[in-house]
N, C-alpha and C positions, 0 to 999 in steps of 0.2 A: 504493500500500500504506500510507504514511505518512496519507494523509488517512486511508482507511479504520478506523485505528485508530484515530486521535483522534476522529473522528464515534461510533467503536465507546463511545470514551470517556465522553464526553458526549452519552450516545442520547438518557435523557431531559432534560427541561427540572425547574427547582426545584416542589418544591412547597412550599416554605418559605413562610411568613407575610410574610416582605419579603426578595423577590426582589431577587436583584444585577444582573440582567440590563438592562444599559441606561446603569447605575451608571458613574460614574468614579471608580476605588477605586484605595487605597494598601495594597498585599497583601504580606505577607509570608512565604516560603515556603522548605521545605527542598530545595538543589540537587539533585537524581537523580545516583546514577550513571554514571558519563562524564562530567559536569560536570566544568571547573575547579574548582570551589567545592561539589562533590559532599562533601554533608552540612554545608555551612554554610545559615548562614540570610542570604536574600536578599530583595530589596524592588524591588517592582515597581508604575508606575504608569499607569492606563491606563483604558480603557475593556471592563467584561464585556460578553462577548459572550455566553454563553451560560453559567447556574448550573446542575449538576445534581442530581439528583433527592440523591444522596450527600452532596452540598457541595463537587466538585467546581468549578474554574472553567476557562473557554479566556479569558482578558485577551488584547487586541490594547493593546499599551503604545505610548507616544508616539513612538516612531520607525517605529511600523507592522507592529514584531514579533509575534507570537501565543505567548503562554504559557502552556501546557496546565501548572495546577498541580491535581492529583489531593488526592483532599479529607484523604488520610492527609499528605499533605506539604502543606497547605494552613495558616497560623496566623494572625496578628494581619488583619483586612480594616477598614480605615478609609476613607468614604466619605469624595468630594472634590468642592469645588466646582465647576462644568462652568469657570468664568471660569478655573481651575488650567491650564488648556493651557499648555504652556511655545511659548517662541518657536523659531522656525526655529534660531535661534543657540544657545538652550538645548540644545536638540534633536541639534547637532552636535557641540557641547562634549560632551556627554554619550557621541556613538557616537566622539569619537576618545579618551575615556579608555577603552573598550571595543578599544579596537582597537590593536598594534602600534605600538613609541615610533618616531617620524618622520612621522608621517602630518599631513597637514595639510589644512581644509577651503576649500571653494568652495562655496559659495550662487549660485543663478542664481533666474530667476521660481521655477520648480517644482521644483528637485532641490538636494538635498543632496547633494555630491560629495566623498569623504573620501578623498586619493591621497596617495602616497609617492612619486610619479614627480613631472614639471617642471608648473608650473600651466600652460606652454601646452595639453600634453596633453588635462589635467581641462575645461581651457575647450573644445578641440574638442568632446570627448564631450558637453560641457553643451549643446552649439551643435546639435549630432546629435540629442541626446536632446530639445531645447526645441523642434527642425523638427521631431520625427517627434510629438510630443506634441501640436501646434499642429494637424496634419496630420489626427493619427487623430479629434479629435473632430469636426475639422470633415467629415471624411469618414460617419460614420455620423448626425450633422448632417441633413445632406442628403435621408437615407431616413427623417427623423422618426422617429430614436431619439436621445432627449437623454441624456448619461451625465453623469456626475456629479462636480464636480471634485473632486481628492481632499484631504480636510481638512487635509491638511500634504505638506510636501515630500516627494518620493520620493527614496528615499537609495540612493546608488551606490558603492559601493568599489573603487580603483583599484589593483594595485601594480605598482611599479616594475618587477618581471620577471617571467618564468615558473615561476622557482625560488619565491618567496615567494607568488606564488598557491596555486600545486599543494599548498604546506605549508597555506595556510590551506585549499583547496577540500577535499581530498582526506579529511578528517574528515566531509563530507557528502553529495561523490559519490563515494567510493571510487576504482577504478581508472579510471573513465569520466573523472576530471577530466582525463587527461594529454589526453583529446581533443579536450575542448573549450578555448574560449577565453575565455571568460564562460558567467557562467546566472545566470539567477533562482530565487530561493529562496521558495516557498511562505510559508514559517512567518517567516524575518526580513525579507521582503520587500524586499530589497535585491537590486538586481542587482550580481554581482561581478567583475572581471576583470581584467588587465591592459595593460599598456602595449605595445601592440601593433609602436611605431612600435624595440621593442627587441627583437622575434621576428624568428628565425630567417630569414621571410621576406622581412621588412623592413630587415633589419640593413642598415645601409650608403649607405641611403637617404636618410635625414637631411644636411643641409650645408649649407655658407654660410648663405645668407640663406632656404632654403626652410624656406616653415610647415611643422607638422604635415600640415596636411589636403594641401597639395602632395605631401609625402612619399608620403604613402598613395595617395593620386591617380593617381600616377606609375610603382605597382606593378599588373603582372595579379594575383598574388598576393592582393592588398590584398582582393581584390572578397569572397571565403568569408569575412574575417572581420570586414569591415564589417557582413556578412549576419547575421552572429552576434550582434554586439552589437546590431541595431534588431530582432534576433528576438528577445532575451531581454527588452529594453525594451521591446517589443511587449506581450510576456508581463506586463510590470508594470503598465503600462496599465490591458490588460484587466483585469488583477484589484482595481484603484483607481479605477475610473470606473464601475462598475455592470456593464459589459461582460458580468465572468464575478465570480461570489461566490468568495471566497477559501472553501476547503474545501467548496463545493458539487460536487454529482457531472458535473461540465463532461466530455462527450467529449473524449476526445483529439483525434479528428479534429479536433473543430472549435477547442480550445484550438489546436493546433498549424496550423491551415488557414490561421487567421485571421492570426497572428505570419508565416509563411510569406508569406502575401498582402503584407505591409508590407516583409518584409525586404531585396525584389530591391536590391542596391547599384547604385548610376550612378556610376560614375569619372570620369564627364564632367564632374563636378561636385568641387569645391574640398572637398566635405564629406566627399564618397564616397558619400552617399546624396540620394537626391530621387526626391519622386514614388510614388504609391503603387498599387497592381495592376499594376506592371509586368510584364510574360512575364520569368518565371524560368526559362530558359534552362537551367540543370543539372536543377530539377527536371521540366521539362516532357520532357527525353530522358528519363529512366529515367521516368516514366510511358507514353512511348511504348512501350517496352523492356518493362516489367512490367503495363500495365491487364489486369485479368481481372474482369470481371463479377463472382464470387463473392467478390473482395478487396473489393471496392468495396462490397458489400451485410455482409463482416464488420467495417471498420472504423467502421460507425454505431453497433456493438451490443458488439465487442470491445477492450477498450485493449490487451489479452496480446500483439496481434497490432506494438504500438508497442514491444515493451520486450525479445522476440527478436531477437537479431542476425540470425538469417535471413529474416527477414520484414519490420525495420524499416526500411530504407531502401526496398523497395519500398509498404509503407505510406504513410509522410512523403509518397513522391511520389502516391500517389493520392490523400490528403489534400488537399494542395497541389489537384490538378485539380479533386478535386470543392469546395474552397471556392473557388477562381476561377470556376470554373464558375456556381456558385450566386450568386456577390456582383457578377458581369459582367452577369450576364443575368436573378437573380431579387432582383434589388435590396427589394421588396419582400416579399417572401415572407422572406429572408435577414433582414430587421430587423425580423419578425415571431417570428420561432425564436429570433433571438436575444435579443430581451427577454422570450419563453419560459422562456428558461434562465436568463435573465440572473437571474430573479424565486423562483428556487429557493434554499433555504436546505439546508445543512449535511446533515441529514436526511431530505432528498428521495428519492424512487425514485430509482432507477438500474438498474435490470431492463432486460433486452433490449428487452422489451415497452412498455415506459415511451418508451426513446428510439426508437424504430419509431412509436409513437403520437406524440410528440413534433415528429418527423419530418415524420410524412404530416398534421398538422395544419396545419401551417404551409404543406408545397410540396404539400397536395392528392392526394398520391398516393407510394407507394414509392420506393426509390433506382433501384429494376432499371427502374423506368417512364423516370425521368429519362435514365439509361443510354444511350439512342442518341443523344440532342439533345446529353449530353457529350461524346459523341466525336467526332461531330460539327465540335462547337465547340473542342476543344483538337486535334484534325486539321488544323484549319485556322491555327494560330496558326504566327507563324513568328517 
């Protein structure tokens, strides 16, 4: 719904004499309501993404966030030299004055990690997050799809508890936050969460001399919410390497298919994850329990069907089976679709008809064709 409005926003492009579009500008603009600073004047600096036909702008700013400033709140825009990128360190000085007093950062190759919990913690996740990062490109590598690395650090927010997440999350996912344990956020593109190794589940686990990743290792527990944090990473990935366009009209299915494919956790392992299309085990039961041929042919064409409680968990799991499915056995076909979409902007179709076409170009034919070779192949998985 949030995308839909901002595209609604910004439908057309400028027709101005000198377009911003491409621009690295210093914009200044007034807060919206619900802001903290709703009705002051703020300044932002970044890269436009798209100027519209109004003088509207959508700025992606240098930590990776998207700011949709509407042309009535739009003021001062000063044009900036591209050499202006600030550095990684810039970058984080920046998001811990934005953020709650105690937090402190950790820099790795690729992420910015800004935690209020112990920096062994921030280092596991960086350790987790730098394997599954290493992992995912070399994995669609392989099927001659090159993605793209992304221009600056991907930034992660850690806190120390349950209690000071759910305060910060629950401003953006409402009541859904008490459920999760992290998520990725669209528009600040940060993935956020907490210190896991001090939930409920984990409590007590911790001692002498054992690491973090021991701790976690050493829990059944542990395994859901390992799966959650390389699924929401998953999720930032995609939408920072070319994968998936940030605000493009990306299926659910397959935004969620693909994060799903990555996420299975291994406890075998020191990290708690390794390895990637492993048989997910929780979701492979409930798609045994739930496949029906008519779910399977609405989750190509409907997201409504991801966002009902009655319907979304057996969604996720047909998800889950048809992108295994597709990425095990149409390895080619699957890194044709997906730089498909990958190649769609903001204001792309999105019609039933669009992704049905989209579909059957890439795998040749319908989902109900595919349909028996699926079942098939996840009948057989053990």
């Amino acid at each position: 719904m949030l995308v839909a409005l901002l595209v609604a926003a910004l439908r057309l492009p400028s027709a101005a004499a000198e377009d911003l579009t491409g621009s690295r500008v210093q914009v200044t603009f007034e807060a919206e309501a619900g802001d903290s600073d709703a009705g002051r004047q703020r300044t932002c600096e970044g890269q436009v993404l798209v100027e519209a036909l109004d003088g509207g702008l959508l700025v992606e700013e240098d930590d990776g966030q998207l700011q949709l400033i509407p042309a009535a709140r739009r003021g001062e825009v000063q044009r900036l030299p591209e050499e202006a990128m600030p550095t990684p360190a810039e970058v984080g000085r920046k998001l811990l004055a934005d953020l709650p007093a105690g937090f402190q950062l950790l820099t790795t190759r690729h992420y910015c990690i800004c935690f209020d919990t112990s920096r062994e913690y921030a280092s596991w996740v960086g350790a987790v997050f730098e394997r599954l990062r290493s992992g995912f490109a070399t994995y669609f590598r392989r099927d001659g799809l090159e993605l793209t690395a992304p221009p600056r650090p991907l930034v992660v927010v850690i806190f120390a508890d349950r209690r000071r997440y759910l305060e910060h999350a629950e401003p953006t996912l409402g009541t859904a936050s008490s459920n999760v344990i992290g998520y990725y956020n669209l528009m600040s593109n940060r993935v956020t969460t907490y210190d896991l190794t001090g939930s409920d589940l984990l409590r007590g686990r911790m001692g002498g001399r054992q690491s973090v990743g021991q701790a976690i290792a050493s829990s059944p527990a542990a395994a859901a919410l390992v799966a959650t944090l390389v699924h929401e990473a998953t999720h930032q990935l995609a939408f920072n390497t070319g994968l998936h366009q940030r605000l493009a009209p990306i299926p659910v299915w397959l935004s969620e298919g693909v994060a799903m494919y990555f996420e299975t956790p291994d406890l075998r392992a020191t990290s708690g994850w390794r390895g990637i299309g492993m048989v997910n085990q929780q979701r492979l039961a409930r798609w045994r329990e739930s496949h029906r041929r008519e779910l399977l042919a609405r989750i190509l064409v409907d997201d409504e069907v991801f966002r009902d409680p009655a319907t979304a968990l057996d969604a996720y799991a047909e998800a889950w089976g048809l992108a295994f499915f597709l990425l095990k056995t149409r390895r080619k076909e699957s890194a044709d679709y997906l730089a498909r979409l990958g190649r769609r902007g903001p204001v792309s179709d999105d019609s039933p008809q669009q992704r049905l076409a989209d579909f059957e170009a890439a795998f040749g034919g319908d989902v109900e064709s595919l349909e028996p070779a699926l079942v098939r192949f996840l009948s057989q998985l053990r």
